[in-house]
C-alpha positions in Angstrom: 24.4 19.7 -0.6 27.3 18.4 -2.5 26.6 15.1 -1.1 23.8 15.0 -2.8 25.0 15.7 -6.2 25.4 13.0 -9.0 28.2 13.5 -11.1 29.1 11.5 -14.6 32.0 9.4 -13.7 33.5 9.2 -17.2 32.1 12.6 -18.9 28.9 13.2 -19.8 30.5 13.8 -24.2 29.5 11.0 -26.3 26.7 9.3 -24.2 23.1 10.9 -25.7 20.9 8.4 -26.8 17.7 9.5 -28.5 18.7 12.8 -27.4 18.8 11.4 -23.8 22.0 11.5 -22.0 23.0 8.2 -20.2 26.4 8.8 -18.5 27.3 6.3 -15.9 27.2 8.4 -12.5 28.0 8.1 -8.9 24.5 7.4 -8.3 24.8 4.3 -11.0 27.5 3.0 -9.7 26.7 2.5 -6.0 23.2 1.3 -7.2 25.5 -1.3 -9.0 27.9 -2.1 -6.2 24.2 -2.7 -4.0 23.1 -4.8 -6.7 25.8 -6.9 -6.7 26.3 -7.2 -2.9 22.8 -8.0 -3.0 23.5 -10.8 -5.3 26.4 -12.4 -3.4 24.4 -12.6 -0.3 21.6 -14.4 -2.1 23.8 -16.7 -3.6 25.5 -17.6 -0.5 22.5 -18.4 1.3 21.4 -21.0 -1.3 23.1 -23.8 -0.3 20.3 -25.6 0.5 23.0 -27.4 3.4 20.5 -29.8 6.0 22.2 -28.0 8.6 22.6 -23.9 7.7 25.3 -22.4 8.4 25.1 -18.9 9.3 24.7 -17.5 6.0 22.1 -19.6 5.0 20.2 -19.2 8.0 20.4 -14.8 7.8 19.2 -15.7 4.2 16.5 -17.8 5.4 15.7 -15.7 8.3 15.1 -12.6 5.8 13.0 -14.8 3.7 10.8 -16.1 6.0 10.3 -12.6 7.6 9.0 -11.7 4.1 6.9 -14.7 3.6 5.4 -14.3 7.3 4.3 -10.6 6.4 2.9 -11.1 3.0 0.3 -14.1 4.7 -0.3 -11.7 7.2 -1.4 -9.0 4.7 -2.6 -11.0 1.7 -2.8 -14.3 2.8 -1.5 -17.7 0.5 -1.9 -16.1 -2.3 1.0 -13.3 -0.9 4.0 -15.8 -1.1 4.0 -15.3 -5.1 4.9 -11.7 -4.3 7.8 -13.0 -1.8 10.7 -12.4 -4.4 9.4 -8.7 -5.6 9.3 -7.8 -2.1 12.0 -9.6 -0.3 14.5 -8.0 -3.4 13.0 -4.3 -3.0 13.7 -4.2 0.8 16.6 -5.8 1.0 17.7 -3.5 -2.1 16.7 -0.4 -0.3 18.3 -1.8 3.1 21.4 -2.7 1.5 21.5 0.9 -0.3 20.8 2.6 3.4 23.7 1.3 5.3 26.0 1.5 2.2 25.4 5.1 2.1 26.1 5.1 6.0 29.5 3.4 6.1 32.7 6.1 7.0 35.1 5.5 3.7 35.3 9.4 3.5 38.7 8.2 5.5 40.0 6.6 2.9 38.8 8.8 0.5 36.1 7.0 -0.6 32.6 8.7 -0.3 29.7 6.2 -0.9 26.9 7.8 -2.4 23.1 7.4 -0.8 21.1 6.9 -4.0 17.8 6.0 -1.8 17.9 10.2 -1.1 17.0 11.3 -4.5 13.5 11.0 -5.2 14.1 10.0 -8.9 15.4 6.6 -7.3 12.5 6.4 -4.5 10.4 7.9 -7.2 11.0 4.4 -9.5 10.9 1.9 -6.9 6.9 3.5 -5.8 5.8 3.3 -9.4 7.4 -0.5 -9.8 5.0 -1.2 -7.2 2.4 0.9 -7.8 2.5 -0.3 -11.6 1.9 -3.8 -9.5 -0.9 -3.4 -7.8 -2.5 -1.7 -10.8 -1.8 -4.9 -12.9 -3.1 -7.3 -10.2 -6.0 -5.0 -9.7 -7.4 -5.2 -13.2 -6.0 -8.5 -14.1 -7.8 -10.2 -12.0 -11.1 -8.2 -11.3 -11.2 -6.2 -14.3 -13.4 -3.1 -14.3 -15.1 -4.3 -10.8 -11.3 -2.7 -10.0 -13.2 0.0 -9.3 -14.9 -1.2 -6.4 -12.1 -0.3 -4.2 -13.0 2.9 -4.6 -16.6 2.8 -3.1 -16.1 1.4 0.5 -18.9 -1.4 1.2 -21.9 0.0 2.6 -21.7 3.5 1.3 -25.4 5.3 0.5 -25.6 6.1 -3.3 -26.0 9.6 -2.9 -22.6 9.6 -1.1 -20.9 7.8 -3.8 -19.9 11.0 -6.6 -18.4 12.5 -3.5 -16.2 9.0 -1.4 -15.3 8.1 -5.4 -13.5 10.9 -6.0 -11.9 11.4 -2.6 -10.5 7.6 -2.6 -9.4 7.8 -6.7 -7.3 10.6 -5.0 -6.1 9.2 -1.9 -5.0 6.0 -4.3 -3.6 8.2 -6.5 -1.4 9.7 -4.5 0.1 6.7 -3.0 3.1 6.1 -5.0 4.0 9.5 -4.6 3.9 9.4 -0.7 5.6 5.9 -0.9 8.6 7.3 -2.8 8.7 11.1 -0.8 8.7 8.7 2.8 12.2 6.9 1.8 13.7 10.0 0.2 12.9 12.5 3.2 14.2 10.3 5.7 16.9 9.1 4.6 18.4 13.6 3.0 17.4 14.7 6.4 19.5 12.3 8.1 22.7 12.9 6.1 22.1 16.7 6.0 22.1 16.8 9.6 25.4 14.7 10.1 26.7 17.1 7.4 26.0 20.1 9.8 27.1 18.5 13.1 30.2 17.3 11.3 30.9 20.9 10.3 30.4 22.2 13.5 33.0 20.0 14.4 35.3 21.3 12.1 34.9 24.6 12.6 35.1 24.2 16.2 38.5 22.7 16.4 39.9 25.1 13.6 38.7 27.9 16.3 40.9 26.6 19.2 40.8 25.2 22.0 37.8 26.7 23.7 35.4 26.1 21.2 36.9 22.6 20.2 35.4 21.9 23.7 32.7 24.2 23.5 31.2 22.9 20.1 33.4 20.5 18.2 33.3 17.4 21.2 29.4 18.2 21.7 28.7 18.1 18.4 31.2 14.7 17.9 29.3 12.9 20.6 25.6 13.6 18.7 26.8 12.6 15.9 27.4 9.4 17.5 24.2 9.2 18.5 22.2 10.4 15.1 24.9 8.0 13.2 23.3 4.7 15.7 19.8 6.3 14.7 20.5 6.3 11.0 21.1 2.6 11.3 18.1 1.5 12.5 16.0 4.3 10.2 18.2 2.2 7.7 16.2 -0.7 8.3 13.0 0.8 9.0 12.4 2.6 5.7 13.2 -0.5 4.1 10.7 -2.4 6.3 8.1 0.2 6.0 8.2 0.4 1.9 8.1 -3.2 1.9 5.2 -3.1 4.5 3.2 -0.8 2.5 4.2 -2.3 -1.0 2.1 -5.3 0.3 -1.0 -3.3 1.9 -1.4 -1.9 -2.1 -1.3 -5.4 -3.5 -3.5 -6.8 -0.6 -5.6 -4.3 -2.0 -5.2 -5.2 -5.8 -6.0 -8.8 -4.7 -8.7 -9.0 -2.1 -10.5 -5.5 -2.9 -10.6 -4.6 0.7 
């Protein structure tokens, strides 16, 4: 699990704050290197050219994707959410793939910060915190409607309440514990394959051919999967980041 550990890259002496220590870690530092890739691509795509170039138009094209499912979940009033949701999954896409590219060959081991539930953890309650402000912002106490789906007898109301506070409550928590699960499980399971690899070709021969090519080839194939679970965490967190706020807004 050492891939998984965050490390202080300067020392953690001489960085408590409040009795809270702030040491810049691995983790920090590829969220900063995703930030600012991030960053460049946006401003590359802003050219605002007549005719886009390529840039602009992969820019665009991840825009509109994010505009086109915010109407289809909100409606209008979804396209003020388009820059909260286009930067969280292109933040958590751009943090997947980093976290899949091979620089352990030049020594150089990116760090997956989207598999630590702290991070994943954040990002729900951003969104969460969101939907809460939306919700009673604009309806106020009638908030609490959304609990009571329309049509339900009174006497079953002190039981559906309860049940749906619950299920809303727990939200965030699923939201985060989704991203984080997929993405450890798929880099523990290259982490196995790719000692099995090892430690069939440090056996000989036999078990090179046995075990190590085997085990080379699936790793192929889970690395291909990775990819596209890449994109479709990111997708999915931003799918169900705008289901919550559909809720805050239209009370369905």
């Amino acid at each position: 699990m050492h891939q998984f550990t965050i490390e202080p890259l300067f020392g953690s002496q001489g960085w408590e704050v409040a009795g809270l220590n702030i040491a810049f870690t691995n983790s920090a530092l590829w969220m900063l290197i995703t930030t600012v890739i991030l960053w460049i691509f946006v401003a590359g795509g802003m050219k605002r050219e007549l005719v886009p170039g390529r840039w602009q138009m992969m820019v665009e094209t991840f825009t509109g994707f994010i505009d086109d499912m915010l109407e289809a979940n909100i409606g209008k009033e979804g396209r003020k959410y388009v820059p909260y949701i286009f930067s969280l999954f292109m933040f958590i896409l751009f943090a997947n793939l980093l976290g899949l590219l091979p620089l352990g060959v030049v020594g150089l081991h990116p760090f997956t910060f989207t598999s630590h539930f702290t991070v994943t953890g954040v990002l729900a309650i951003i969104s969460f915190s969101i939907v809460l402000i939306v919700g009673f912002w604009k309806h106020g106490f009638h908030f609490f409607s959304l609990f009571v789906p329309h049509g339900t007898p009174l006497p079953m109301i002190p039981i559906i309440f309860p049940i749906e506070l619950i299920s809303f409550l727990v939200r965030p928590f699923s939201l985060a514990l989704r991203l984080f699960v997929a993405m450890m499980a798929g880099h523990v399971l290259l982490k196995v394959l790719s000692s099995f690899v090892i430690g069939g070709i440090n056996a000989g021969a036999g078990f090179a051919a046995l075990v190590s090519i085997p085990s080379f080839a699936l790793m192929i194939g889970i690395s291909a999967l990775e990819i596209l679970v890449a994109g479709i965490q990111a997708y999915v967190f931003a799918l169900l980041t705008s289901l919550y706020i559909n809720d805050a807004e239209n009370l369905h």
